[in-house]
N, C-alpha and C positions, 0 to 999 in steps of 0.2 A: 153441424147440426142441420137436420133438414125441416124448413119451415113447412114442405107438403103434409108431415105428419102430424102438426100445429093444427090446434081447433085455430077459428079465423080470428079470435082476438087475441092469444099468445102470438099466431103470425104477426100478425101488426107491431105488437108490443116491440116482438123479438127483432122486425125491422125496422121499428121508429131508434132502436138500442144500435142499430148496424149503422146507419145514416147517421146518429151523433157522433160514432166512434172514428167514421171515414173524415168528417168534417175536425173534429178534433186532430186528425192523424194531418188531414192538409193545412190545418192551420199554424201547426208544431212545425213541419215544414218548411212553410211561408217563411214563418218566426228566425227558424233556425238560418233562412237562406238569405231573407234581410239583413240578419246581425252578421253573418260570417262576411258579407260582401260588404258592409256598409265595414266594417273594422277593416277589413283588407285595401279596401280604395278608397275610401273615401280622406284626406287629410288637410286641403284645403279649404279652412269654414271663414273665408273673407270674401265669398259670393254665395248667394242664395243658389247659383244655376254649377253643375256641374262639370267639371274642364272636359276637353276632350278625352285628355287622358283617363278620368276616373270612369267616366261612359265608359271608355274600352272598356274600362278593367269591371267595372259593375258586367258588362254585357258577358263579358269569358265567363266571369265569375258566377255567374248565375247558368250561363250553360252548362258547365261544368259540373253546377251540383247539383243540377236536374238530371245531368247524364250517369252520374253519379249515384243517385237515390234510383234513378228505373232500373241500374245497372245491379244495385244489391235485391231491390224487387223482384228481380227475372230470378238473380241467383235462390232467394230465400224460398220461389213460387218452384224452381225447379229441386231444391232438397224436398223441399214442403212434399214433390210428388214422387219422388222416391222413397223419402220413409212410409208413404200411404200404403206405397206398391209393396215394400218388406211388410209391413204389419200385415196388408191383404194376403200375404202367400203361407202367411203361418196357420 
């Protein structure tokens, strides 16, 4: 959808609707990369502070699935612009 062709208050509307949906999408995220790491390393709850070890593993663990989600992003953004490219040659 191109917002140029939006009278100027659809435009707004239509990106007050884009900027919830981004925030909602890094929140789910967040969400998803707390739980998976926090179940994966974390299993000693007889100190408030973290052992060295579960640091490590929080710290992989979260690289991982950052590298992980830009890594399906790039793939989904590069389908995303092949099918554009078929649909445009028909």
């Amino acid at each position: 959808m191109n917002a140029a062709n939006m009278n100027p208050a659809t435009a707004q509307a239509f990106e007050g609707m884009m900027q919830q949906k981004q925030m909602k999408d890094f929140m789910s995220l967040y969400s998803n990369l707390v739980e998976r790491c926090f179940l994966s390393c974390c299993q000693d709850f007889t100190s408030k502070a973290l052992s060295s070890k579960e640091e490590s593993c929080v710290m992989n663990c979260a690289d991982k699935f950052l590298k992980h989600s830009e890594r399906v992003g790039l793939r989904f953004s590069e389908q995303n612009a092949e099918m554009m490219a078929r649909a445009s040659q028909r």
